[in-house]
Structure formats: C-alpha cells, structure tokens
N, C-alpha and C positions, 0 to 999 in steps of 0.2 A: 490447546492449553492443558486438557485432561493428560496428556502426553507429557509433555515439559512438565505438570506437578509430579508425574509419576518418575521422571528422568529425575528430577532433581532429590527427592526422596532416598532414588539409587545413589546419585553420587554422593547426599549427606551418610549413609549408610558404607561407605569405601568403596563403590564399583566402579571403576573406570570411565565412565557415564560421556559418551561422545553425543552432543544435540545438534541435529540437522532439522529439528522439529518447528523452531521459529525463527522469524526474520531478525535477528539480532547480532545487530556488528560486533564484532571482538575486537573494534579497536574505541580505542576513550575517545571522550567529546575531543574536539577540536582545543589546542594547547592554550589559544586565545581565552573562548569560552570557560576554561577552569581558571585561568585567571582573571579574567571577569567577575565569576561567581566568588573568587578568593577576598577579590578587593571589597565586593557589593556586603558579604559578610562579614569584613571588618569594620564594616561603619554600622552594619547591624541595620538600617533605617529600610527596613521592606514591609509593604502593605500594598493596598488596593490599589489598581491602577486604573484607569476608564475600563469598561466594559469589554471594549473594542484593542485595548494592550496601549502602549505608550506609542505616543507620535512621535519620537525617535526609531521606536523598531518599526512602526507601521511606513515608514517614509525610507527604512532602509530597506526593507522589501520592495517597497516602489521601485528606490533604485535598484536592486537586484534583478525585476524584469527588463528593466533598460538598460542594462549591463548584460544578458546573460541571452537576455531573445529577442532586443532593440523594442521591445514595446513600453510604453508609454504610458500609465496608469496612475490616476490621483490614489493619494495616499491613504485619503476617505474613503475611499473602494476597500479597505484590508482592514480585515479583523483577526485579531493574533486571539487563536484558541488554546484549549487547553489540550493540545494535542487533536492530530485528525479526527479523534472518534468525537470529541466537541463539535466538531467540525462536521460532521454527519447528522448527528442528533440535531444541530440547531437546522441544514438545511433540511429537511425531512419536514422538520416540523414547521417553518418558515415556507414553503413552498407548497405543499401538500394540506387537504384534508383527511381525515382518517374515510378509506374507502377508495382513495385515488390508487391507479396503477401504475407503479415504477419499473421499470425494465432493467435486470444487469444480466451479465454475461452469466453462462454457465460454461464451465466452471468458472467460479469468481470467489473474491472475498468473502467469507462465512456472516462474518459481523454484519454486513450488508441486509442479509436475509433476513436476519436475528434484530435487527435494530428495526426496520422496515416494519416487520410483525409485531412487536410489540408497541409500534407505534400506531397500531391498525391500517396500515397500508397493505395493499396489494401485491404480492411480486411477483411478475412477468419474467421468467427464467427464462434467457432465449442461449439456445446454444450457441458455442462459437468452436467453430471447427475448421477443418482447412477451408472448405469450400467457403467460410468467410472471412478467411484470411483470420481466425481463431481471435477476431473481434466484432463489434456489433457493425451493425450498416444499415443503410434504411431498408435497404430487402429483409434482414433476418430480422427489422424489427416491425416492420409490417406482416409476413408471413406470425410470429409469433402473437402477437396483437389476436390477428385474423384467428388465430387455434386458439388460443383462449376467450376468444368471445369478447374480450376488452379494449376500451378506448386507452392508449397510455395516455397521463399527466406527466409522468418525470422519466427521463434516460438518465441511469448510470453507466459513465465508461471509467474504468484504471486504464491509463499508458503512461511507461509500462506497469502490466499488467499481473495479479496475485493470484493463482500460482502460472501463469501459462508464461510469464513474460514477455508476453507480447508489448512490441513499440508498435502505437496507432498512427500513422506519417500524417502531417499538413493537408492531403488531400483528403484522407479518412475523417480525419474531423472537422474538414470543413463541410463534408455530406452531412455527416451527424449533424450539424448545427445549420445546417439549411435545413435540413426536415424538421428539425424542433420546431425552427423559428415557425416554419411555415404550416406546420400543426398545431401549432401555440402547448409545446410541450417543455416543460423545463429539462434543462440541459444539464449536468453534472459533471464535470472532469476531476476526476481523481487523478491527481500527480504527484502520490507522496514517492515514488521512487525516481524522479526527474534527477538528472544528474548519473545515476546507474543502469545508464543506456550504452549497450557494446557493440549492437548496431539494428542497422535503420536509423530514422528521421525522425529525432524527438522535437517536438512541438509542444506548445502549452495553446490550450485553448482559446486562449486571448489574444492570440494572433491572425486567429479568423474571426472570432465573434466577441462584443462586449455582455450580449445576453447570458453567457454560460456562469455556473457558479464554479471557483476554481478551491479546490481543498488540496492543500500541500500539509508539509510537516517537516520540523526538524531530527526525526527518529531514525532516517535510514541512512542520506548522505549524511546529514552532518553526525551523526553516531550518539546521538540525543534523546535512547528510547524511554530512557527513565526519567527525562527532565520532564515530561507531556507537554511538550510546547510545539504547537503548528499554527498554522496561517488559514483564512480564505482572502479571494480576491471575488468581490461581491458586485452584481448591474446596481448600478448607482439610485434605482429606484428601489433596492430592495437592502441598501444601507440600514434604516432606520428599526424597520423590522426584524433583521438578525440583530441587532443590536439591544433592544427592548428582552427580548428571548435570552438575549445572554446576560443582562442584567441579572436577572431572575433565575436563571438556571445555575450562573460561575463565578456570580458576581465582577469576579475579571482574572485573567488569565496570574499564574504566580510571578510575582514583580523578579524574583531571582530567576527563573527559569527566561523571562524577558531581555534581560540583560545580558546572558550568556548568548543567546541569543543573536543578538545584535551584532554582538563580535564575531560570531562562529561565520557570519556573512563574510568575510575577510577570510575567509581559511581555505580557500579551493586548492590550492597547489599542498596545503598540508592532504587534504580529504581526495585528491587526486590518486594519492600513491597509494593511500587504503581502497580506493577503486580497484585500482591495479593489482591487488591482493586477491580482489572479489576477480578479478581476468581471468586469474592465473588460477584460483578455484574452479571456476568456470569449464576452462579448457580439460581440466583432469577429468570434472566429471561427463563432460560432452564425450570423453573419450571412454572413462573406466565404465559407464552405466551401460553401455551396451552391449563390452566387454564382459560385465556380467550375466547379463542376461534379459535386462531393462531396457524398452525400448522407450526415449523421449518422446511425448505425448504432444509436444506442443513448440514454438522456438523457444529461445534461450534469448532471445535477444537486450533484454533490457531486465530489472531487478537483484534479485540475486538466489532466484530457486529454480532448481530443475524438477519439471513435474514428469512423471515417468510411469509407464502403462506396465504393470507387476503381474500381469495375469498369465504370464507360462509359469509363475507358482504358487499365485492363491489368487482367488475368486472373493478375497475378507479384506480389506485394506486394514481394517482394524487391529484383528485377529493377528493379520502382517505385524502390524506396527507395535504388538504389545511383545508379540515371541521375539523381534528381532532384539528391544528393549531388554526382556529381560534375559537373552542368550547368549547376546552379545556385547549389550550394554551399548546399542546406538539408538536413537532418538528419532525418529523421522514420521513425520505427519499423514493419515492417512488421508486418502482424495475425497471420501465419503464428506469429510468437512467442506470441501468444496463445489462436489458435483453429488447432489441425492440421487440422483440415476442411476450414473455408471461410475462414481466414483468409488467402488465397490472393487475396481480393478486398476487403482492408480493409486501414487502415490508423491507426496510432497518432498523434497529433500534440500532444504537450504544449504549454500554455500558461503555463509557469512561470514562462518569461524575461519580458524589459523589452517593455513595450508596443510603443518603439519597432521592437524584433526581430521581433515577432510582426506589423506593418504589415509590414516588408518582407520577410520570408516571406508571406506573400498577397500582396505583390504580384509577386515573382517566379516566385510559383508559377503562379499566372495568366499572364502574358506568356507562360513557359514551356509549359504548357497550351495558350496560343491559335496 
C-alpha cells in the first residue's frame, strides 16, 4: 500500500505511473451490478440491513455454490461482509482467544499477519515451497508446530493463493480438513480469488468438510474492490456468534453494495472474458519475466500475480521497488511484504491491468535492466 500511495502521488504529479503493485481489476463492476446500484439510488431508500446482509443475497450465494460446485448449503450458513477483511477480523475473533496459534503460508497474505497480531494471536509462519507443493499440508504443518514449540488452534489456507498463486486441488484440502478436524483445530479457507483459476483443480472447501470457515469476496472476479462487499459461509454451530460480533463491530454490511451484489451473481459470461484478459496477461508475463532476467518463484496457476525471485539484481526488494517507481514510473510490490525471511529477494508483480499496461511495463523494465 506504501507503494501504490507513492505510485499514485507520481501519476497525480504527470508521470506515466504503470501499477503492477496491487490486486486490482481494470475492468468496472459487472454491467448488471451498476445498474442495480443506478435503480437502488433512484428510490434513494438505503439503510441497515440484518447483521448477516439480506436474505435475498444470502440465498443467492446459496445458490451460487449449487450452481457453480453442486454443493448444497442453507442460506443461514452465509454472512455477507463488508468485504473479506470483515470477514477475517470477525473469524479471528470468533474462533480464537488472544494467545491461540494460527498457522498461514509463507509467503502469504500480509494483512493476515498484521490482523492476527493485533489481535493477540500467534502466528505460525510455515513455509510453502516446492517440496510442499508451495501450499500447506499436514507435514509442513506438523513439522512447523514442532519448531515453534506450539499447539496450533486455527489453519489459514488461500486457494488460489496471494502472491504465489497457487491452486490447493480437492485432495489437498481434504488432508487439511481431516487433520483439523481430527486435532480439533479450526480450519480457514480463504477463496477470495475462486473463479481466477488458469489451471489445476479449483475446489471450495465445502465440498470436503462442513466444519471449515469459507471467506470469499466480491473484489477480484466480480471487479468490486471498492464496493467492500464479501461473503462467509459459516459451521452452522458457529452462525449465531459471528453474527452477535458483527452486530457490534458493522452493524450490517452497506444495503447498496448488497444489492449490486446480487446481480453481479448473474454476470459470469460478462466477468469470463475480463478473466480472459487476466490469460492473456498472464502468458506475456510467464514469458517476458524471465526473459528479463526474473525467475518465477512459485506457479502461476490461479489469481492474477506473478511472484518472481529478483536477486541477480538486488538483494532489497524494497530498495528494488522504490528506484524502479521512481526511474521508470512502474509500480510493483516488494516480497518482503509477504515473506519476512527471504522476501528480501522477491518480488510481487500483478497482472490485472490493461494488456496494453502490462507490454509497457516489460518493456521498460527491460531497457531499465539492461
């Protein structure tokens, strides 16, 4: 985010300013969803809605896992957040006391760390590298456990996953959720980028296990990062308690961003062909970042960032990311945000934006390079 304030700074200033820094589609919500919110604003009549969001969008989410993964789910299972990060803070603090140990990948999600600690939780950083297929597993999460001297209470997984993009398959997480269950450890599935999978076997958690907590979001397929409108899908025993927590914390998700919402469920074949977009960025840079000089750190297979190991020419990811900002006016996220270890020699580079954007970043970044 220190990147992207400073990116944006340069372009209000006239520089050219190309952002590869954050996960953010270049293309508008879904055509449905703006007229949705066009109509919902002419009647003017928005306010509070349950806690939990309206039981029109909550039952259209329903139907959306039985459309989309054939599973089956009451409607009273899903609570419409105000966007993923809602969606964290309430399970964190609904499943966890302050002192329990939570496990996520390294490299992983930043906020993950940051919200965990401040919540006085623990975090068990367990690497994910090849050798674990660059996701978690019950070895790497027993081996980690064992070196930090701690019992875990909660697993976090992303599939696909921020920045490595890795897709966790059906059999991956049905291990994860047999050792939860059977260590009595809560389970986390983060799947705000479902949908932005280019290959492997996307699965949603709820197709092996009803115990797991499921946190989606409207921000990345459906192109709704500024609406903050997301989803859980909640064990039916722990309905009432996120529930109570969200009273109190959000009162209730925004009734406009609900109702675009609802529609933007109906838009896949629009939200298809801006996938297609994220492909066709994809493949350039699978191709130009090594050509450069960048070796891919990790798959490609699902989200829409390539994380890339930058140390045949700096040892600062930071340092990286501020000279390249200000020399050449590109934007891109250092790994340090993601990995406190060795993210010191990596580095983040989304592909969200316009194909056009993402040629002339490779190719500025090259000239600069050479």
């Amino acid at each position: 985010m220190d990147v992207l304030a400073e990116a944006t700074k340069r372009r209000e200033a006239g520089y050219p300013v190309i952002s590869m820094a954050v996960g953010q589609p270049s293309h508008p919500a879904p055509k449905a969803a703006l007229e949705a919110a066009r109509a919902a604003l002419g009647h003017g009549r928005l306010g509070y809605t349950d806690a939990l969001g309206t039981s029109s969008l909550r039952t259209a989410i329903a139907r959306h896992y039985r459309t989309r993964y054939g599973v089956d789910i009451d409607p009273q299972r899903v609570a419409v957040t105000t966007g993923s990060s809602a969606g964290f803070n309430l399970a964190f603090l609904a499943l966890f006391d302050p002192g329990d140990c939570v496990a996520i990948a390294r490299p992983g999600y930043p906020a993950y760390r940051n919200i965990l600690a401040a919540l006085g939780l623990t975090v068990v950083e367990v690497e994910a590298d090849a050798e674990s297929g660059f996701t978690l597993t019950p070895q790497s999460l027993e081996a980690a456990a064992a070196k930090a001297g701690k019992r875990l209470d909660g697993v976090l997984l992303a599939s696909p996953a921020n920045p490595t993009g890795t897709v966790t398959g059906r059999a991956g997480l049905k291990a994860l959720a047999e050792y939860c269950h059977d260590n009595d450890i809560a389970f986390i599935s983060d799947e705000i980028y479902h949908g932005l999978t280019f290959a492997g076997e996307e699965t949603t958690a709820l197709a092996v296990t009803d115990e797991a907590v499921i946190i989606n979001s409207f921000s990345k397929y459906y192109c709704m990062t500024g609406w903050r409108i997301g989803w859980m899908v909640l064990p039916e025993s722990q309905v009432r308690a996120f529930e109570r927590i969200a009273q109190s914390l959000y009162i209730s998700p925004p009734e406009l961003s609900q109702i675009s919402a609802e529609a933007a469920l109906g838009s896949e074949a629009e939200l298809d062909v801006y996938k297609a977009s994220y492909g066709a960025n994809r493949d350039l840079l699978m191709k130009r970042l090594p050509e450069i000089g960048f070796t891919i750190a990790s798959p490609m297979d699902g989200a829409f960032y390539a994380y890339a190991d930058v140390s045949r020419f700096t040892n600062d990811s930071m340092d990286f990311a501020r000279k390249m900002l200000a020399e050449i006016s590109v934007a891109a996220t250092p790994g340090l945000d993601f990995d406190p270890l060795e993210g010191h020699r990596t580095m983040r580079f989304s592909y969200a934006g316009a194909e056009a954007d993402m040629v002339a970043a490779m190719d500025r970044i090259a000239r600069w390079l050479a």
